[in-house]
C-alpha positions as CSV (number, residue, x, y, z in Angstrom):
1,X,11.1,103.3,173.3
2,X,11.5,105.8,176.2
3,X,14.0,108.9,175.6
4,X,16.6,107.2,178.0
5,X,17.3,104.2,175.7
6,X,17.0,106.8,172.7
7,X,19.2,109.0,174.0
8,X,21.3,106.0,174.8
9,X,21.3,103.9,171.2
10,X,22.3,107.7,169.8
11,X,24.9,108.3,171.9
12,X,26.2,104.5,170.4
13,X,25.3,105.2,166.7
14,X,27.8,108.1,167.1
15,X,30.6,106.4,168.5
16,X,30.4,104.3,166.0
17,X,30.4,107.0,163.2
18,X,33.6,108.4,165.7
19,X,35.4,104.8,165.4
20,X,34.4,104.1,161.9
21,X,32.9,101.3,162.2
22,X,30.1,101.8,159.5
23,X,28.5,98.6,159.4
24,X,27.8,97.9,163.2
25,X,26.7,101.4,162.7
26,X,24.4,100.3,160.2
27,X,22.8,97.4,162.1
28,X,22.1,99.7,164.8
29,X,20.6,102.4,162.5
30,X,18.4,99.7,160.7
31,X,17.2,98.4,164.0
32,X,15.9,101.8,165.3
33,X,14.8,102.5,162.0
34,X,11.9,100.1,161.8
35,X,11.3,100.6,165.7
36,X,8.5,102.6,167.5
37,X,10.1,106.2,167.0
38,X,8.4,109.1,165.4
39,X,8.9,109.9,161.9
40,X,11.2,112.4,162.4
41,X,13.6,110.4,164.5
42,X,13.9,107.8,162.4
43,X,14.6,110.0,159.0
44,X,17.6,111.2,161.0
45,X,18.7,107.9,161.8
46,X,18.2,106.9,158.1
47,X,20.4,109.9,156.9
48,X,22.8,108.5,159.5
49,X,22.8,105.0,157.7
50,X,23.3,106.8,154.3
51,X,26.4,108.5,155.0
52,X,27.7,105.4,156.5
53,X,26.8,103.9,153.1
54,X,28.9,107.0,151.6
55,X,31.5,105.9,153.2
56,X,31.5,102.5,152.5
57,X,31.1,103.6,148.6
58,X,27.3,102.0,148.0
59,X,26.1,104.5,146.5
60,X,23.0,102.8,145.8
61,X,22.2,101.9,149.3
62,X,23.0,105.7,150.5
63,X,20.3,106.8,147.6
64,X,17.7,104.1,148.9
65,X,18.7,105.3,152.8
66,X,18.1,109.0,151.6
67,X,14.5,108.3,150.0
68,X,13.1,106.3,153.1
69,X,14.5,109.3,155.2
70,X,12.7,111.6,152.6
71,X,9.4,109.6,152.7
72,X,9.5,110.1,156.6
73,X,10.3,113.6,156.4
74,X,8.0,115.0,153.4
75,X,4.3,114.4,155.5
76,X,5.8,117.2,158.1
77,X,7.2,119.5,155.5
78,X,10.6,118.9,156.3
79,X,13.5,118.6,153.9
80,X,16.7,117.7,155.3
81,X,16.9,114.1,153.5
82,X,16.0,115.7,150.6
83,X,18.9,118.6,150.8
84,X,21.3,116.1,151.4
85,X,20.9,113.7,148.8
86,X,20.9,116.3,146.5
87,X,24.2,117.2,147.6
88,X,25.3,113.5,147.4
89,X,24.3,113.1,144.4
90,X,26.3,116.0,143.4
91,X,29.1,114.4,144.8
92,X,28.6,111.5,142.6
93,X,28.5,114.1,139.6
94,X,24.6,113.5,139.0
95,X,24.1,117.4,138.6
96,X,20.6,117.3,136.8
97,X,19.3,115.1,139.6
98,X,20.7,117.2,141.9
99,X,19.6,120.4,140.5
100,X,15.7,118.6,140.0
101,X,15.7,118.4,143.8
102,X,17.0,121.6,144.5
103,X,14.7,123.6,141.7
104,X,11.9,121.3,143.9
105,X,12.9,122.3,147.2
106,X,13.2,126.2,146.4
107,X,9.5,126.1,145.3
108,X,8.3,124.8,148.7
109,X,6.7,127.0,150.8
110,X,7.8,126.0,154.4
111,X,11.2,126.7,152.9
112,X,12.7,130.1,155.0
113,X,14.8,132.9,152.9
114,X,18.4,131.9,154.0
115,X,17.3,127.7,152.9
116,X,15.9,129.1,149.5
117,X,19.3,131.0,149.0
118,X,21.0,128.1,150.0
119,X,19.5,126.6,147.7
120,X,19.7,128.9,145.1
121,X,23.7,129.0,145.7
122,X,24.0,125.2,144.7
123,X,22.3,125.5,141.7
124,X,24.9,128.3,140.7
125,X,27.4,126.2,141.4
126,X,26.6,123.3,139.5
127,X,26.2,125.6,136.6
128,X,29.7,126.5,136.8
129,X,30.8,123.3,137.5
């Protein structure tokens, strides 16, 4: 896939997400997530599908979404899947899972200061919560 259709099929993914319309959004997202794009492309597109599976209240298919996304990301030391199903999943009121992932996260070392107090404020928060 050349950047023009990517930029393209992106540019339709978040019209969709603008119109609501969660699962065409989520037969696109599942197409260009088994296509040709680097890793790192198609984790984004996979947290994409699992916030449209948020929305649609499957929370088991926004967890599966998040871990493919997380498998993608963790070979290039990158960490947004990861971040953001922890903060699904304290959404969903699973705070030990949540706080495994962040505890996990803070002791990575591509992590920057400002991510690893980011992280560090969640974890307060779910002690309080």
């Amino acid at each position: 896939m050349d950047f023009e259709e990517y930029r393209g099929r992106v540019e339709q993914l978040d019209k969709l997400a603008a119109s609501g319309d969660d699962r065409a959004l989520l037969a696109v997202a599942a197409e260009l997530a088994e296509s040709d794009l680097p890793d790192l492309d198609r984790a984004r597109l996979l947290c994409q599908a699992a916030q449209a599976h948020e929305r649609l209240a499957e929370p088991a298919l926004a967890l599966a979404a998040y871990d493919r996304a997380e498998g993608l990301e963790t070979p290039h030391r990158r960490f947004q899947a990861a971040f953001r199903k922890a903060d699904y999943l304290m959404r969903l009121g699973r705070k030990d899972e949540c706080r495994d992932i962040l505890k996990a996260l803070m002791a990575r070392p591509e992590a920057t200061i400002s991510e690893r107090h980011s992280f560090e404020a969640r974890v307060k928060l779910l002690r309080r919560t």
